[in-house]
C-alpha positions in Angstrom: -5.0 -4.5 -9.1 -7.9 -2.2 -9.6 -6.5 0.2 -7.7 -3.8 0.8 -9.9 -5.6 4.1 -11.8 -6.1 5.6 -7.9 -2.9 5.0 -7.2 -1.5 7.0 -10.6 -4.2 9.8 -10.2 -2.9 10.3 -6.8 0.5 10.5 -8.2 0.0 12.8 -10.8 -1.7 14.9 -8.5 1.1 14.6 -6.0 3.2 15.6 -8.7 1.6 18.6 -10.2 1.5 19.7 -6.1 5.2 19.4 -5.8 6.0 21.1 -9.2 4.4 24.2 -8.4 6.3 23.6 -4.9 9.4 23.3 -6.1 9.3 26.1 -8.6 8.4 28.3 -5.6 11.2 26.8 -4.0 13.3 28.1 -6.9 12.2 31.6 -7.0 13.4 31.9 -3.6 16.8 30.4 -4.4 17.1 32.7 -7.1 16.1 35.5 -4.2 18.4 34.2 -1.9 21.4 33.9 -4.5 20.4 37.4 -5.6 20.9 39.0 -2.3 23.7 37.4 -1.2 25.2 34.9 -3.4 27.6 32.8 -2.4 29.5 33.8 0.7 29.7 34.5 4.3 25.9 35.3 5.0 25.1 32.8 3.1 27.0 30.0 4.2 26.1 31.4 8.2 22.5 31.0 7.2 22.8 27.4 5.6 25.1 26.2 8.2 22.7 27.6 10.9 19.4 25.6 9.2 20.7 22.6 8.9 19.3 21.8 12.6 15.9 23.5 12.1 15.4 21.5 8.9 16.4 18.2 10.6 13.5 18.6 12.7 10.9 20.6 9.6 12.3 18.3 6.8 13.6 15.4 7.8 11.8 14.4 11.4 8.7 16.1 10.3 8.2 16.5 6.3 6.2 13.9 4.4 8.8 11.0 4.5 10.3 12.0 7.7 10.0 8.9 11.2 6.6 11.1 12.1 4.8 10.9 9.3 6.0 7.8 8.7 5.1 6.1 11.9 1.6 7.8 11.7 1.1 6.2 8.5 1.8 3.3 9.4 0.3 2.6 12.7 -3.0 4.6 11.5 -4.1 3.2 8.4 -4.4 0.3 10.3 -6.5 1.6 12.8 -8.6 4.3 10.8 -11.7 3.2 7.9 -10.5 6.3 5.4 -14.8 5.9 4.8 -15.8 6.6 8.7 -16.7 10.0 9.0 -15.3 10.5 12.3 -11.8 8.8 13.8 -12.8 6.3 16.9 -12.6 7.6 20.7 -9.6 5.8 21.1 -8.1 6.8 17.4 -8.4 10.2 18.3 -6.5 9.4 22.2 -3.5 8.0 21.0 -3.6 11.1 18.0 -3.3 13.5 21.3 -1.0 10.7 23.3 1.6 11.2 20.5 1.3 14.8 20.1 1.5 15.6 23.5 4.3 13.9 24.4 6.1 15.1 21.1 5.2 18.4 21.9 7.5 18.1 25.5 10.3 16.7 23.3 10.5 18.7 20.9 10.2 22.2 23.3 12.8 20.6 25.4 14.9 20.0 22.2 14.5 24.1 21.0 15.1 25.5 24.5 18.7 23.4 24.7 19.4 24.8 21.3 18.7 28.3 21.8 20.6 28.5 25.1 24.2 26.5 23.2 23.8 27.7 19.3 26.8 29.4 19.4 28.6 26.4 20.8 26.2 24.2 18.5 27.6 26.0 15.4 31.7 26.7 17.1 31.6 22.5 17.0 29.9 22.1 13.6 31.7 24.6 11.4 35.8 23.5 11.4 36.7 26.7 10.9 38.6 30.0 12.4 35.9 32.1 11.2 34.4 33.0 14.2 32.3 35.9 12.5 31.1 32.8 10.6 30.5 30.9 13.9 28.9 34.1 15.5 26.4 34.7 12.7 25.3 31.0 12.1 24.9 31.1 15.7 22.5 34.2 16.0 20.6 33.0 12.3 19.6 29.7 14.5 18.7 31.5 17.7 16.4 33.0 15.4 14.8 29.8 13.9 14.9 27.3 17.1 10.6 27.8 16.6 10.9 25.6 13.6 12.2 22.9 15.6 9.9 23.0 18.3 6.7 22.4 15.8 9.1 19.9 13.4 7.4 16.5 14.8 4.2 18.1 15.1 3.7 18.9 11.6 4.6 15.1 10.7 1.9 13.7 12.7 -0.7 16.2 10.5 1.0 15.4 7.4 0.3 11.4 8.4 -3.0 11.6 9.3 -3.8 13.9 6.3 -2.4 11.8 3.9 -3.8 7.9 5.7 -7.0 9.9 4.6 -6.2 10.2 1.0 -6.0 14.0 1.8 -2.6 14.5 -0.5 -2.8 18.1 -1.4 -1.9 20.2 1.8 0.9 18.0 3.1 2.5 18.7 -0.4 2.0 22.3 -1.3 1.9 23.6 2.8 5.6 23.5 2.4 5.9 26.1 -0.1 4.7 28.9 2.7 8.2 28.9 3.6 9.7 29.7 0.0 6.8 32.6 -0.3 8.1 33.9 3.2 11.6 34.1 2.3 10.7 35.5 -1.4 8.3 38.3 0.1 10.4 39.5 3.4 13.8 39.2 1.6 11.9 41.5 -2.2 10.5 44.1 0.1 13.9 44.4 2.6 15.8 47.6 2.0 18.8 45.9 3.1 19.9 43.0 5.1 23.6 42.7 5.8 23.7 40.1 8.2 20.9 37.9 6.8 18.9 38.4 9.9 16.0 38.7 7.8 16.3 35.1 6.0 16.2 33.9 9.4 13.0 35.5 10.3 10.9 34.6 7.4 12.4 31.2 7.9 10.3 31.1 10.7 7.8 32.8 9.9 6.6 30.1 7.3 7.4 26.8 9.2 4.8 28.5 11.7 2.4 29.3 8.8 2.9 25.5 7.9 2.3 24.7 10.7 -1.2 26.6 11.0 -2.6 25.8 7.7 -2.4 21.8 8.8 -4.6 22.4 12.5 -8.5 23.2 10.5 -8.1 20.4 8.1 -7.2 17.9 10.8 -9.9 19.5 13.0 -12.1 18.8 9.8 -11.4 15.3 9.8 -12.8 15.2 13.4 -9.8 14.7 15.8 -10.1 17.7 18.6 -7.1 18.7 20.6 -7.6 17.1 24.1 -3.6 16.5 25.5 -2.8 13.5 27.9 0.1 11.2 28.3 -1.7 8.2 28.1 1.7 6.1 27.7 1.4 3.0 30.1 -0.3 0.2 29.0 -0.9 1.6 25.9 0.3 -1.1 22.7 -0.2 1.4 20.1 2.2 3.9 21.2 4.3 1.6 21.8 4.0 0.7 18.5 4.2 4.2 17.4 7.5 5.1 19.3 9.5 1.7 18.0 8.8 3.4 14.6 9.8 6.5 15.5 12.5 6.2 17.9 14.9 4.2 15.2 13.8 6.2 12.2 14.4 9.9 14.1 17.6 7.7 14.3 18.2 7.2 10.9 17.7 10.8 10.1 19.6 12.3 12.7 22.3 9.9 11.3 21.6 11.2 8.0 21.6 14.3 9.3 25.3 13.9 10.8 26.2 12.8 7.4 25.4 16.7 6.6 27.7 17.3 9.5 30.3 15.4 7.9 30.1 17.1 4.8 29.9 20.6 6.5 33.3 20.2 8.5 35.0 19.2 5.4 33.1 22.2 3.5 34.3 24.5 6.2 37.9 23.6 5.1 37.2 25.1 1.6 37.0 28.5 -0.1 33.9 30.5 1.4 30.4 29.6 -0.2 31.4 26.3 -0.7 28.5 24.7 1.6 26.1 27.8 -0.3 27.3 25.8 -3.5 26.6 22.5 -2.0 22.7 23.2 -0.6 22.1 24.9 -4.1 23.2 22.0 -5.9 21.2 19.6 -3.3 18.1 22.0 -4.2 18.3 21.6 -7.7 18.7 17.6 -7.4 15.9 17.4 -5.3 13.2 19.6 -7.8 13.2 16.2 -9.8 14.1 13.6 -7.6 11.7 15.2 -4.9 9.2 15.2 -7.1 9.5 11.7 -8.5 10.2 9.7 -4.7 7.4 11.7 -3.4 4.8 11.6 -5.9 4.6 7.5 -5.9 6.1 6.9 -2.7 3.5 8.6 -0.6 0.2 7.0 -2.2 2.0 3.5 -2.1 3.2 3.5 1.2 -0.3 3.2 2.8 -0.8 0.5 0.3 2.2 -1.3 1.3 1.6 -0.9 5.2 -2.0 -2.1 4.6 -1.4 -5.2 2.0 1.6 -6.1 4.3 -0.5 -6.3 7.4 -3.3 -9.0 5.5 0.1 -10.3 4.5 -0.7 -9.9 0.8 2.8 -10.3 -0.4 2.1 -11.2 -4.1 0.4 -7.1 -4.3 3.2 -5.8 -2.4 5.5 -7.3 -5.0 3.1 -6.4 -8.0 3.4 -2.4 -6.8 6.8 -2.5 -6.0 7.5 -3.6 -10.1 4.7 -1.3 -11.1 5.5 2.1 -8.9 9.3 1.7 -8.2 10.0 0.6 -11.8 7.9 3.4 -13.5 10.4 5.4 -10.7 13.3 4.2 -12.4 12.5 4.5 -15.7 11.8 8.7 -15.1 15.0 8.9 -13.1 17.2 7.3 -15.3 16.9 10.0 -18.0 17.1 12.8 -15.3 20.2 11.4 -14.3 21.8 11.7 -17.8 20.4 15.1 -18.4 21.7 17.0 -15.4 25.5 15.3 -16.1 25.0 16.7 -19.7 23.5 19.9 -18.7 23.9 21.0 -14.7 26.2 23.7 -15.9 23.8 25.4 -18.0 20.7 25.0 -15.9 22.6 26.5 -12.8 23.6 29.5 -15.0 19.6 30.1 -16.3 18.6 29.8 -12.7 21.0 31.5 -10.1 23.6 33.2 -12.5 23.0 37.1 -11.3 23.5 39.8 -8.7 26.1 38.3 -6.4 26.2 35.0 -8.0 28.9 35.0 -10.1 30.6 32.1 -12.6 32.5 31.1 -9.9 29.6 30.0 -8.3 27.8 28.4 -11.0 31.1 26.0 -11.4 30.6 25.5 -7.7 27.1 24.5 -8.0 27.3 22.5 -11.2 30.3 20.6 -10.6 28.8 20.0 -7.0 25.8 19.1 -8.7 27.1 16.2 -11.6 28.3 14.1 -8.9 25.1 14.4 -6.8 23.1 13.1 -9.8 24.8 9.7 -9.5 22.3 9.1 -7.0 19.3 9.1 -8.0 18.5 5.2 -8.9 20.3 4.5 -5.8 18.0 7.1 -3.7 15.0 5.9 -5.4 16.0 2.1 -4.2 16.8 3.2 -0.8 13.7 5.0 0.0 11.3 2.3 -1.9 12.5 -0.3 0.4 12.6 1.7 3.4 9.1 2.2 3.4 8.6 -1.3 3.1 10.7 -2.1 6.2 8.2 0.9 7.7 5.1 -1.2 6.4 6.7 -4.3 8.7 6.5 -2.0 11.9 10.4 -2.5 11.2 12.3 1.2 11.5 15.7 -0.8 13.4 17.2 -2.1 10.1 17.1 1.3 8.4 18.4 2.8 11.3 21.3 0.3 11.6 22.0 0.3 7.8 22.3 4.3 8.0 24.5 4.3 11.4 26.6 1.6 9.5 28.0 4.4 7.0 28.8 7.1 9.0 32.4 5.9 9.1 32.1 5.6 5.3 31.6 8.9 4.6 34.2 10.3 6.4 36.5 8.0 5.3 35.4 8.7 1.2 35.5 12.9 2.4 39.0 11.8 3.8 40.0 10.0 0.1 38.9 12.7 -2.2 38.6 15.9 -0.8 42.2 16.9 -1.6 41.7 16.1 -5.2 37.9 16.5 -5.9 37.0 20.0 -3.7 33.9 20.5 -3.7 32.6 18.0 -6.2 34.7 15.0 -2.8 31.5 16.2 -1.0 28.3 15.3 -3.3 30.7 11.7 -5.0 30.8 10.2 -1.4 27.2 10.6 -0.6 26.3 9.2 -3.9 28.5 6.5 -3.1 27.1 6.2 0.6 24.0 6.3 -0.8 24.6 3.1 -3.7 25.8 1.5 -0.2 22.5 1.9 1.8 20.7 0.6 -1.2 22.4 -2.1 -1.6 23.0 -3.3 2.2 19.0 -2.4 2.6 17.8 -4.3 -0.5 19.5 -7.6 0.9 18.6 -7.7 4.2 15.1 -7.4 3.1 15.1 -11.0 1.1 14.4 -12.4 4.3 11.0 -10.7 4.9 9.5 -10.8 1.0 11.1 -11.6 -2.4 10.2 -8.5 -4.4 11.6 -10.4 -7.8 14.8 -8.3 -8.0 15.4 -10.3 -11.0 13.0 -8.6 -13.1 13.8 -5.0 -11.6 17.3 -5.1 -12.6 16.9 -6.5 -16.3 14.8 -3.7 -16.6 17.1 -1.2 -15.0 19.8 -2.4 -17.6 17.8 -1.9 -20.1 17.0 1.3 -19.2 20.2 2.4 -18.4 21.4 0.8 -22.3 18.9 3.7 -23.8 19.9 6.3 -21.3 23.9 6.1 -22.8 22.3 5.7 -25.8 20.5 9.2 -26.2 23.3 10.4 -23.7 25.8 10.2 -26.4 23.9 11.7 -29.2 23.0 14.8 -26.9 26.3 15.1 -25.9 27.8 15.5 -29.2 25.0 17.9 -30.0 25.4 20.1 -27.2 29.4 19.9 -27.8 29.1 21.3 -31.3 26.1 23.2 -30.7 26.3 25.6 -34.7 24.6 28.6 -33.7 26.3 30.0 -29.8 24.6 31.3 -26.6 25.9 34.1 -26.2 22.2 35.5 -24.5 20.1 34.4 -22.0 17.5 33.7 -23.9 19.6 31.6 -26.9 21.1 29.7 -23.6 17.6 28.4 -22.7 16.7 28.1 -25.7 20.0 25.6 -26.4 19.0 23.5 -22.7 15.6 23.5 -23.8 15.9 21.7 -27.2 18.8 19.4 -26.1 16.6 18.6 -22.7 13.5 17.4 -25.1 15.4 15.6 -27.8 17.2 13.7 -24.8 13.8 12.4 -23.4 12.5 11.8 -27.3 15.5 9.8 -27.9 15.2 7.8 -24.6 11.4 7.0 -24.9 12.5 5.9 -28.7 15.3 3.9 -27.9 13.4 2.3 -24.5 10.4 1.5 -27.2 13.5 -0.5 -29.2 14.7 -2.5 -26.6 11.2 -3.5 -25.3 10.9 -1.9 -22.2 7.3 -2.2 -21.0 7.0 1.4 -19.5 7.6 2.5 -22.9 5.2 1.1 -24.2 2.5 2.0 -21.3 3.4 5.4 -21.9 2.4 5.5 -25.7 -0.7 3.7 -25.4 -1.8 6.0 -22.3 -1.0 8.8 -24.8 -2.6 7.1 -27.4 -6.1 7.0 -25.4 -5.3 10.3 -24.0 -5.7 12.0 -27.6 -8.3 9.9 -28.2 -10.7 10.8 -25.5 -9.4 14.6 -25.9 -9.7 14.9 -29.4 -11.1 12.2 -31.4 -14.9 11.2 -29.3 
């Protein structure tokens, strides 16, 4: 229980990392819309990354089957107070990178050789300057994929050594790329130059990672050192299922994209942005406790402390939950506003900000689910059990196209973001049962609490939404708009802390009298 302070501090940290990340992230978004809003180029170059960033974000990022695995194979082979890893740490370090190396070059040359028949199958569409430039933007960016896994395994080790800062703010070299190439560009019809810096900052990334693992004391010496060898085994039944799972999330993305195709152009531009924007807080929030408890659970679950894992899984995931519910609430009442204030200029129009917003309302129904999801899932990762995810995820494939199908006619756009929430409530769900029979993790208590929770969210919801409805004095400027979002966006958290204080819910009260001792040691001693 004592480590419950650590634990937060490394949150909070994790946090403040992925802020100044995400805002980054935003400038370039705004960049991006800027310079080419939402249409063709656009829509070539987010259709094109899509397979870079399966490999950058999803195989590699912090999260992703490589860090994952590392994780969780190497905290329980590493002291985090040794000063140098073990001979035969530092072996099956350059086991797993050298054979992830092979795969992943093998895995960039096939995609640079097919992209235009990689993108002709992926985008439904007759467009085939659409086709031709998505097709050139991922020639340009099959790098990325070839140093995807690579970066995971840095991130893991970095972070199984309480080393939290460059696996969260690294990312951000891709944003500053973009933002700098695309600011000083005299002009860039075909968006060959959003490709470039693409790359360009997966490969700076990549390069920041190499001296701090070096520090640590591993040294680069390759083998294949595969037979015989129980730890890699180990490592590759965590990763082989879970670069499953996210290639089947991934083809989820797929999904959505044929259907996008059949829409009016920028629609899958509309449906990244509002994915962007959904992620700033969500990111932030799933990353921030999930990566400094899931050492904790892969170590308390090996010496088969179940009673902690249980105690951390209230404490972190709840504390989770009672951020994200008010999130939730405040992009429904306000998505269309913050999407104006952020990307509303140059060639995006109000066109696209309905795009984007309404894309964006229907994403936001899944956060709690998402929070769920990815909670458990790293405690199916702490079992050395990556299968069930994998099987859970393959499981709704047929789902999603089948909720695309339903509501696409009706919905447009807003068909796309409703069934993934809906997939996502799904995977939750499925996941969360299943894993009664390795450990009860007192879902009792976690879902009286979400009620509750969920009682003051409507609560404050309602009064914000009438104020916002009759808002007295109008925005008609920028400024008087974010002026509007920002009152309205504090008195909806005022009002949910207040009424959460009412109905008893003990993360209200943890966060007044953490204030309370804040001030005091501040300003009072």
């Amino acid at each position: 229980m004592n480590k419950e302070p650590s634990l937060l501090k490394a949150a909070w940290l994790i946090a403040f990392v992925i802020i100044i990340s995400k805002f980054v992230g935003f400038l370039r978004d705004i960049c991006i819309a800027n310079y080419y809003g939402a249409g063709l180029v656009s829509d070539a170059y987010f259709y094109a990354y899509q397979i870079p960033s399966l490999a950058i974000i999803l195989m590699g990022g912090v999260g992703g089957p490589f860090h994952s695995a590392t994780v969780s194979v190497f905290a329980k082979l590493i002291n985090p107070d040794d000063k140098m890893p073990s001979e035969k740490v530092n072996k099956l370090f350059n086991t797993f990178l050298t054979s992830s190396f092979i795969l992943f070059l093998l895995l960039a040359v096939i995609i640079f050789v097919f992209s235009d028949n990689i993108m002709g199958f992926i985008i439904h569409s007759n467009n085939m300057q659409l086709v031709s430039l998505a097709g050139n933007h991922l020639r340009i960016m099959t790098p990325v994929i070839l140093i995807g896994g690579i970066i995971g395994i840095y991130y893991g080790l970095l972070i199984t050594y309480k080393c939290f800062l460059l696996p969260n703010i690294s990312p951000t070299l891709v944003s500053l790329s973009i933002i700098i190439i695309i600011a000083f560009s005299k002009g860039d019809k075909f968006g060959t130059l959003l490709a470039i810096a693409t790359t360009i900052g997966a490969i700076l990334q990549f390069l920041v990672q190499v001296p701090a693992v070096k520090k640590l004391g591993f040294k680069i010496k390759p083998n294949l050192n595969i037979k015989n060898n129980p730890e890699f085994k180990n490592l590759i039944e965590l990763v082989f299922p879970a670069a499953l799972s996210s290639t089947i999330g991934q083809i989820y993305v797929y999904v959505d994209m044929f259907f996008a195709s059949q829409l009016r152009e920028g629609a899958w531009t509309a449906i990244g942005y509002a994915n962007r924007i959904f992620q700033f807080p969500v990111g932030i929030l799933v990353t921030a406790f999930l990566v400094p408890l899931f050492p904790i659970f892969s170590k308390l679950i090996g010496e088969k402390k179940f009673d902690d894992v249980k105690y951390y899984f209230r404490k972190g995931v709840g504390l989770l939950n009672f951020v994200a519910l008010p999130v939730m609430f405040i992009i429904i009442l306000l998505a269309y506003d913050v999407v104006q204030i952020v990307l509303q200029r140059g060639e995006f129009d109000a066109s696209a900000t309905f795009m984007v917003s309404q894309a964006l309302i229907f994403l936001s129904l899944a956060i709690i689910p998402y929070v769920f999801r990815d909670s458990v899932t790293r405690i199916f990762y702490s079992f050395n059990d990556s299968k069930t995810p994998f099987l859970v995820a393959f499981s709704s494939v047929i789902l999603k196209f089948i909720l695309n199908s339903l509501f696409i006619d009706k919905l447009g756009i807003a068909a796309i973001t409703l069934s993934t929430s809906l997939v996502t409530l799904f995977n939750a769900a499925l996941l969360g049962c299943i894993l009664l029979k390795k450990i009860n993790l007192g879902y009792k208590t976690y879902f009286i609490n979400l009620l509750k929770m969920f009682i003051a969210g409507v609560l404050a919801f309602s009064i914000n939404f009438i104020i916002h409805k009759y808002w007295i004095i109008p925005p008609e400027s920028w400024i008087m708009l974010v002026v509007k979002t920002f009152i309205i966006f504090v008195l909806c958290i005022v009002l949910y802390i207040l009424f959460a204080i009412a109905l008893k819910i003990e993360y209200a009260g943890e966060l007044i009298e953490r204030t309370k001792n804040y001030i005091r040691q501040k300003f009072i001693h």
